[in-house]
C-alpha positions as CSV (number, residue, x, y, z in Angstrom):
1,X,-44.5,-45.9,121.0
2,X,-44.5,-44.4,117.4
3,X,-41.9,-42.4,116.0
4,X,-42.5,-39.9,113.4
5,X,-39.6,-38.2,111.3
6,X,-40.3,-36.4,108.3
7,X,-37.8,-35.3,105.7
8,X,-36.9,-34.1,102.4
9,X,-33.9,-35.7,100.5
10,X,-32.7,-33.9,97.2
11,X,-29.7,-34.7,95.4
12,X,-28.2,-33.4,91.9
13,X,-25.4,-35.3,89.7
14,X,-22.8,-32.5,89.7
15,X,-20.7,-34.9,86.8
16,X,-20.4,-38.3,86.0
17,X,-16.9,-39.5,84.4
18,X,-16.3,-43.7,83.3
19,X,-16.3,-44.8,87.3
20,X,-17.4,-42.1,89.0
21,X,-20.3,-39.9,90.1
22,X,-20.3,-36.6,91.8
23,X,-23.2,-35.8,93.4
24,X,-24.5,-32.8,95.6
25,X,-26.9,-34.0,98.1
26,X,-29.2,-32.4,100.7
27,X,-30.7,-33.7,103.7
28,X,-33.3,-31.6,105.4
29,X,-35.0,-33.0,108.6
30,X,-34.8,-30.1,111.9
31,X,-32.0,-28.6,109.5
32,X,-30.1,-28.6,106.2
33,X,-27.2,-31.0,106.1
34,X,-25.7,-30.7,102.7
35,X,-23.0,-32.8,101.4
36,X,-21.0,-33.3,98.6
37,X,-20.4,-37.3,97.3
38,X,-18.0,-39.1,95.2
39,X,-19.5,-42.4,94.7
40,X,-17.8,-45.0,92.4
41,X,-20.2,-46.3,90.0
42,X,-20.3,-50.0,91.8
43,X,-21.7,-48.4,94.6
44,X,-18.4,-47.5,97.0
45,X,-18.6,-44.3,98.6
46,X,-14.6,-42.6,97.6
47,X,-15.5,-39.1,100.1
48,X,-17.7,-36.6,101.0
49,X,-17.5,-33.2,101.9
50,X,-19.8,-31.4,104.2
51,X,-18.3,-28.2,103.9
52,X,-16.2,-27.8,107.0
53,X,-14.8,-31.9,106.8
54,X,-13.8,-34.1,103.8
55,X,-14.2,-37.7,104.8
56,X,-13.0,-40.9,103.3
57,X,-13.4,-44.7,104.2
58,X,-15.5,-46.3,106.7
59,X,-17.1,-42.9,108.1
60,X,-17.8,-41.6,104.6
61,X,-19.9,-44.9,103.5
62,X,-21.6,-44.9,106.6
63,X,-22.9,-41.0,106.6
64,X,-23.9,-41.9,103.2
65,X,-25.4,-45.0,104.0
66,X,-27.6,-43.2,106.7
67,X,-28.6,-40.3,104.3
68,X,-29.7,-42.6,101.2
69,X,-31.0,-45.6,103.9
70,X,-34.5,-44.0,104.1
71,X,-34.5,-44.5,100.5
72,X,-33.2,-48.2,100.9
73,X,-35.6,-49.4,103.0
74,X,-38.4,-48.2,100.6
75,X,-36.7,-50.2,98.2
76,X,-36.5,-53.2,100.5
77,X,-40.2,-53.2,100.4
78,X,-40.4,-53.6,97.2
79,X,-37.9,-56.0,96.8
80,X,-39.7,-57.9,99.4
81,X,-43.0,-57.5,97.5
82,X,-41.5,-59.1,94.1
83,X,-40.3,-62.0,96.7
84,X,-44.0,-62.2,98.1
85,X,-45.4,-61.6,94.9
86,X,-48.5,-63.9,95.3
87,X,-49.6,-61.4,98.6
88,X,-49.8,-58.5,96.2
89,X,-51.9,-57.5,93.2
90,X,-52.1,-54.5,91.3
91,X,-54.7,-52.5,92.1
92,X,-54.6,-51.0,88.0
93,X,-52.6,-48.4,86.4
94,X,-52.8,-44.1,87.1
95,X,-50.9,-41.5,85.6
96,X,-48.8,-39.0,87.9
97,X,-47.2,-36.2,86.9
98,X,-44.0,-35.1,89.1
99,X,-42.4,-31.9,88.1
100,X,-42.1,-32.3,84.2
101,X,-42.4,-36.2,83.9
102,X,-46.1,-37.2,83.1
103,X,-46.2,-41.0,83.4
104,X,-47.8,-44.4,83.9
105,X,-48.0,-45.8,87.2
106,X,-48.8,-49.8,88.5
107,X,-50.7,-49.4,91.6
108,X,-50.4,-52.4,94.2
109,X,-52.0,-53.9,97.2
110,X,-52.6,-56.9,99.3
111,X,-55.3,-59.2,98.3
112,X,-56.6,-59.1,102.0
113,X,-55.7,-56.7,105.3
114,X,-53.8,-57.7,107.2
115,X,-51.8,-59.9,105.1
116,X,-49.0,-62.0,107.5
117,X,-45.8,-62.2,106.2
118,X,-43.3,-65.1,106.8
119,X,-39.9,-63.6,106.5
120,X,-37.1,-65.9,105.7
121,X,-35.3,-64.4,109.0
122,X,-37.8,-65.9,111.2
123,X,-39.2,-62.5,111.3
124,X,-43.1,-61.9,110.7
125,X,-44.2,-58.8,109.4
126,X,-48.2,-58.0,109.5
127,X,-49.3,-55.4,107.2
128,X,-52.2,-53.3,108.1
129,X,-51.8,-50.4,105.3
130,X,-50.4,-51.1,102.0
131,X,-50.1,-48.9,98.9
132,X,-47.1,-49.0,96.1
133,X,-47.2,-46.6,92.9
134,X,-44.5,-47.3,90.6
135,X,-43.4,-46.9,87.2
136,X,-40.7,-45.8,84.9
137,X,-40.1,-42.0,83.9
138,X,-39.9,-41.1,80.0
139,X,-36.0,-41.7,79.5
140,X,-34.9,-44.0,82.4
141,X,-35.2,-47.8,82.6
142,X,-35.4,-47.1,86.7
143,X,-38.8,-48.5,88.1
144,X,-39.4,-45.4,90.4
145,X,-41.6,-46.0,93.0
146,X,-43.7,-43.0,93.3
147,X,-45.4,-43.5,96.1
148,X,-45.5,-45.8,99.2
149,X,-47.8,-46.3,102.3
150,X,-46.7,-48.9,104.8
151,X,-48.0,-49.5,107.8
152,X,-48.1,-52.7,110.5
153,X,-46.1,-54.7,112.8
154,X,-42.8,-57.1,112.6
155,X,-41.9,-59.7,115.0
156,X,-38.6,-60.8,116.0
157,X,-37.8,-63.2,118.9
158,X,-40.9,-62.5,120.5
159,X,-41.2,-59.2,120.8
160,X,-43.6,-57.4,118.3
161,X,-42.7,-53.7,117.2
162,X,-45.1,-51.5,114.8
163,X,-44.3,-49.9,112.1
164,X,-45.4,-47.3,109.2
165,X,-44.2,-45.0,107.0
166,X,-45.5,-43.2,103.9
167,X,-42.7,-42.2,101.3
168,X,-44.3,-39.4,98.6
169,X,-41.9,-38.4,95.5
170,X,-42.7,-34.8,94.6
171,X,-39.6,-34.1,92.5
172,X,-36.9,-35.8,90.7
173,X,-34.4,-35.3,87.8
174,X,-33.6,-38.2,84.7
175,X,-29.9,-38.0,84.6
């Protein structure tokens, strides 16, 4: 069974005071679900505001949580690569211009397809697909990755479940 969701995921820094951020966000899948954030800047979500409903606590870090996880578990990836780091190679360098920002990119990929992967969890991942872009925008010290293509299977207690998803930045701001 393969599941396909596509989505777009915008978000603008409405201020930013000593501990706190305020940030409007958008999430766009079958509709627009825009929000409002407070975030403290160690990563605790204070409330959001969906336009009908302020939220606080448990519910408010969790919605936020499931907005901002797609991005997460793009950046798990690439955490896991720099864990891994004798699977991948890069692949040389592009440039890639998003919106305003012109910029170098470090391509990666595995040495061979498919690579096997074992996960510290006891989990094995087999990649089939994989393609990382990243680099750092003129004015941030944020490796951005640009673009990712991920595609294979993972493993858990016997029972083996694929996977893929591509992740394409087209826009982004340097706050």
């Amino acid at each position: 069974m393969t599941s396909t969701r596509d989505f777009t995921l915008s978000y603008s820094v409405v201020y930013v005071t000593p501990t706190t951020y305020k940030v409007d966000v958008n999430y766009v899948a079958t509709k627009s679900h825009p929000f409002t954030a407070w975030l403290l800047k160690n990563g605790t979500t204070l409330a959001i505001y969906n336009g009908q409903v302020n939220e606080t606590g448990a519910q408010a870090s969790s919605d936020v949580q499931n907005y901002f996880g797609e991005f997460a578990s793009v950046q798990g990836f690439v955490q896991e690569q720099s864990l891994y780091s004798n699977l991948f190679r890069s692949n040389g360098n592009s440039t890639v211009t998003i919106g305003t920002q012109t910029f170098t990119v470090t391509n990666y990929v595995t040495y061979t397809l498919p690579e096997t992967i074992q996960l510290c969890n006891g989990e094995t991942d087999t990649l089939t697909a994989y393609n990382l872009s990243e680099g750092t925008p003129s004015g941030s010290s944020f490796e951005l990755p640009t673009y990712v293509n991920i595609a294979g299977t993972a493993t858990e207690n016997g029972t083996t479940t694929p996977f893929s998803f591509t992740v394409n930045i087209t826009a982004f701001t340097v706050a």
